[in-house]
mmCIF file of the N, C-alpha and C atoms, coordinates in Angstrom:
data_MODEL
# 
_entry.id   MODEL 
# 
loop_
_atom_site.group_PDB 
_atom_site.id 
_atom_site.type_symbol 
_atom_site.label_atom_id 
_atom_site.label_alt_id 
_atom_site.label_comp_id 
_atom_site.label_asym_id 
_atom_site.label_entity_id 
_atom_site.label_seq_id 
_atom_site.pdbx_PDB_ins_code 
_atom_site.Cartn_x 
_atom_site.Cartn_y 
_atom_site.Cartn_z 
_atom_site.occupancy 
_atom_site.B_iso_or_equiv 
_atom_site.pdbx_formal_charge 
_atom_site.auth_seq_id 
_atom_site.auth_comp_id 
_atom_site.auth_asym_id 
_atom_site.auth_atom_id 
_atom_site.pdbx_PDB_model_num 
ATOM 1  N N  . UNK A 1 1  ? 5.543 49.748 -171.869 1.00 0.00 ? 1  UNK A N  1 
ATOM 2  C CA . UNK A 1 1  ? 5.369 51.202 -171.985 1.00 0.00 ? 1  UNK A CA 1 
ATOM 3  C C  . UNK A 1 1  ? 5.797 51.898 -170.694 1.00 0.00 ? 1  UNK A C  1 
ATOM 4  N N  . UNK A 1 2  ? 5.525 52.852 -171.069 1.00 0.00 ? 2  UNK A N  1 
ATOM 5  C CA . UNK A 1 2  ? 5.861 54.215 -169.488 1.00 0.00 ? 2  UNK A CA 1 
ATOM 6  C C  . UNK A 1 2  ? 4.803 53.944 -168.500 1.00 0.00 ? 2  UNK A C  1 
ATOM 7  N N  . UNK A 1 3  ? 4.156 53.759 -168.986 1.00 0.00 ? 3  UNK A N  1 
ATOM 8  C CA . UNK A 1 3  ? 2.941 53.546 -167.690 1.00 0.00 ? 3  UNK A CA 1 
ATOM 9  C C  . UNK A 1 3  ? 2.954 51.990 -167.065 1.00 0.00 ? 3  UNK A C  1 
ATOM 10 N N  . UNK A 1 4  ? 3.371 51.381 -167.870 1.00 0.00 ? 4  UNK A N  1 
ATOM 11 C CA . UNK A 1 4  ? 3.587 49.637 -167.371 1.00 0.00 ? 4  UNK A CA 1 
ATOM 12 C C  . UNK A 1 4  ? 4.634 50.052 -166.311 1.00 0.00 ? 4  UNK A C  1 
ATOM 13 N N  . UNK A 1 5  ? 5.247 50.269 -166.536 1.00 0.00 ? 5  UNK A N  1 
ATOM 14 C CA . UNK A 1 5  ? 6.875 50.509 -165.981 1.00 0.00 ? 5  UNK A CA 1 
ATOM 15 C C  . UNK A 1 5  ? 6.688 51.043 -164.500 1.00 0.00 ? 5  UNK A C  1 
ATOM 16 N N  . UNK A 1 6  ? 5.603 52.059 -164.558 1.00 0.00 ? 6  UNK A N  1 
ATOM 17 C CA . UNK A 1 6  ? 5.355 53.210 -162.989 1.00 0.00 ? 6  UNK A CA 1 
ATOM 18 C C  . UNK A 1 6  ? 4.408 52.136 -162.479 1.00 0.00 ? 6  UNK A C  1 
ATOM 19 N N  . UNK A 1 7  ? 3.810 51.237 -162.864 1.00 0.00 ? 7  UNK A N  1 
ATOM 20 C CA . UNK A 1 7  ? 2.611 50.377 -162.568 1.00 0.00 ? 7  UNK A CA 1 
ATOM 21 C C  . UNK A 1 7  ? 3.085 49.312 -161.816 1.00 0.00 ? 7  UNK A C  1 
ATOM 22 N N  . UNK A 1 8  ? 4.056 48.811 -162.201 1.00 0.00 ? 8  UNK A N  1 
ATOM 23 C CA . UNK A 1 8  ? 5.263 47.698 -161.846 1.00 0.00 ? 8  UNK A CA 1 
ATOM 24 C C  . UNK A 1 8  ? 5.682 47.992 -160.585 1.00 0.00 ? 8  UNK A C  1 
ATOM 25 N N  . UNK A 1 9  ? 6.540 49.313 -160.761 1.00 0.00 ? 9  UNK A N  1 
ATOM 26 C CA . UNK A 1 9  ? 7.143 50.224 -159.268 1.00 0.00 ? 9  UNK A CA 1 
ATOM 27 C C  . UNK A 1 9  ? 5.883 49.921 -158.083 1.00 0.00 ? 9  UNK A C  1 
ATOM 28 N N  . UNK A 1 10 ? 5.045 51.091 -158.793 1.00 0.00 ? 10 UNK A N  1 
ATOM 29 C CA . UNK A 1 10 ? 4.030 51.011 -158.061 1.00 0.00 ? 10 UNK A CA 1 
ATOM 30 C C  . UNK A 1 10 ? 3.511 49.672 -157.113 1.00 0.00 ? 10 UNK A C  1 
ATOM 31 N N  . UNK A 1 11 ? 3.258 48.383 -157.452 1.00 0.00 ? 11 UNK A N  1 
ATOM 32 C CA . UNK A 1 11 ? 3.185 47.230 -157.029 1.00 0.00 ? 11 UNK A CA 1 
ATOM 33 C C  . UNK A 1 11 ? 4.248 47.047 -156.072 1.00 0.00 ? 11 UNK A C  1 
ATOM 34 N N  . UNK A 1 12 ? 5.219 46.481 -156.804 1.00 0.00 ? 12 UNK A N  1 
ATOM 35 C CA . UNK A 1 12 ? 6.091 46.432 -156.030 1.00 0.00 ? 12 UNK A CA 1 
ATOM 36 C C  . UNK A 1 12 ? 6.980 47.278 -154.917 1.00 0.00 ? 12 UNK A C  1 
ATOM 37 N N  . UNK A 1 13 ? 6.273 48.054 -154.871 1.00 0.00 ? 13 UNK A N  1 
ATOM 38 C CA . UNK A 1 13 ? 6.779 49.172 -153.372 1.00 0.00 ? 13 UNK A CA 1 
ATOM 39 C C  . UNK A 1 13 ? 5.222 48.955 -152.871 1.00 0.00 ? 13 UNK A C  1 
ATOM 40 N N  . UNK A 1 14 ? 4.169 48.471 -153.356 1.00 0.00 ? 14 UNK A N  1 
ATOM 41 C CA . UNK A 1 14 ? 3.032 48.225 -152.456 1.00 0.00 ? 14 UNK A CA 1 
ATOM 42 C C  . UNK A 1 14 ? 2.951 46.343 -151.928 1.00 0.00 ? 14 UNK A C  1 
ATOM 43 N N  . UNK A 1 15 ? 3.628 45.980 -152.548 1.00 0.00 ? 15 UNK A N  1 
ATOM 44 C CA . UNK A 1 15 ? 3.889 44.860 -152.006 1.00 0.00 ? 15 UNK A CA 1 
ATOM 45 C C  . UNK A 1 15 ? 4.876 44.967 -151.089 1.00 0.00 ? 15 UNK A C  1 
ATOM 46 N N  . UNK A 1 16 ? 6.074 45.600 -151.137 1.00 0.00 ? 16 UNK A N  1 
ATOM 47 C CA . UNK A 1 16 ? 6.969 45.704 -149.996 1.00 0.00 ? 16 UNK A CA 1 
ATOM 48 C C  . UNK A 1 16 ? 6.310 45.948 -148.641 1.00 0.00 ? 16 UNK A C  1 
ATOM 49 N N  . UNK A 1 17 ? 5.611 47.017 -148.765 1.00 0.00 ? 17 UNK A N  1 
ATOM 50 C CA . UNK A 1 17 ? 4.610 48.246 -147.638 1.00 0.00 ? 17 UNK A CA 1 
ATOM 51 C C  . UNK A 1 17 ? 3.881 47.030 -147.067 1.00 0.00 ? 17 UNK A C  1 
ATOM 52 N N  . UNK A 1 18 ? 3.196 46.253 -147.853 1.00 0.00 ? 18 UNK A N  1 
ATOM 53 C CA . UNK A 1 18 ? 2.121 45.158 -147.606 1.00 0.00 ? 18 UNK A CA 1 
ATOM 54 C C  . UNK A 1 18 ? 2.923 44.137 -146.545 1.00 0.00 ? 18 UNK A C  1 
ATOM 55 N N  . UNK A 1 19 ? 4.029 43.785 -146.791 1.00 0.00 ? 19 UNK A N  1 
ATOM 56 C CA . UNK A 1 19 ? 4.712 42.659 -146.565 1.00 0.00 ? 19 UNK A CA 1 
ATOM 57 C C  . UNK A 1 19 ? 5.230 43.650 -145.121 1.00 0.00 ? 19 UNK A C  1 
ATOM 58 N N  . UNK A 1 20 ? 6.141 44.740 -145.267 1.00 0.00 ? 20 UNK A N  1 
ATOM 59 C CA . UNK A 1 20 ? 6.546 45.346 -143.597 1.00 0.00 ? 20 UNK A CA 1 
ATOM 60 C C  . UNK A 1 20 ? 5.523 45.123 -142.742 1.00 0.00 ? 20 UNK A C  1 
ATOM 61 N N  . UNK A 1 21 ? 4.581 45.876 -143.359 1.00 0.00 ? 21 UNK A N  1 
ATOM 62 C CA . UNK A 1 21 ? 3.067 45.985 -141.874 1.00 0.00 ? 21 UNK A CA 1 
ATOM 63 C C  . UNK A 1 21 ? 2.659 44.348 -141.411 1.00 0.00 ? 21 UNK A C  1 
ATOM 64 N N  . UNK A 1 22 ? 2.475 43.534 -142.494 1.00 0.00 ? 22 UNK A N  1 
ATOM 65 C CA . UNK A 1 22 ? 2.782 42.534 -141.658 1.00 0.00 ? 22 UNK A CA 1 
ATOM 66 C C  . UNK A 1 22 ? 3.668 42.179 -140.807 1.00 0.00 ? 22 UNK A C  1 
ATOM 67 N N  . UNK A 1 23 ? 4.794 42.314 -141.389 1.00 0.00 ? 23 UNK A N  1 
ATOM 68 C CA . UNK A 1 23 ? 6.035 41.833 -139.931 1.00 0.00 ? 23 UNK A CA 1 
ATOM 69 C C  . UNK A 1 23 ? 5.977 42.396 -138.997 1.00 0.00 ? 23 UNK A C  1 
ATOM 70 N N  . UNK A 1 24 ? 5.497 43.527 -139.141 1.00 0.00 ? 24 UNK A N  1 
ATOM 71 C CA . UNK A 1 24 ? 5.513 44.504 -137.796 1.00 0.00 ? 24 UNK A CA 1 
ATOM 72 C C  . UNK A 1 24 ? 4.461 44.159 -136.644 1.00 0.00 ? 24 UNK A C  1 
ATOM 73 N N  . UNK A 1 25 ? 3.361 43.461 -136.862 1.00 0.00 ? 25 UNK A N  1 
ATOM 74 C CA . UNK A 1 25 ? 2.406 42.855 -136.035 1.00 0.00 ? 25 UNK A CA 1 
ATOM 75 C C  . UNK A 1 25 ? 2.300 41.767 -135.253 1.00 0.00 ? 25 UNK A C  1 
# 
């Protein structure tokens, strides 16, 4: 659905975010 879809994004640009701030430390 439409909302699976923004939910997905969502994750996965919060997993990205998750994963930078680590490297950055």
């Amino acid at each position: 659905t439409h909302l699976d879809d923004m939910n997905s994004k969502f994750v996965d640009l919060q997993y990205k975010y998750d994963h930078d701030m680590k490297a950055k430390v």
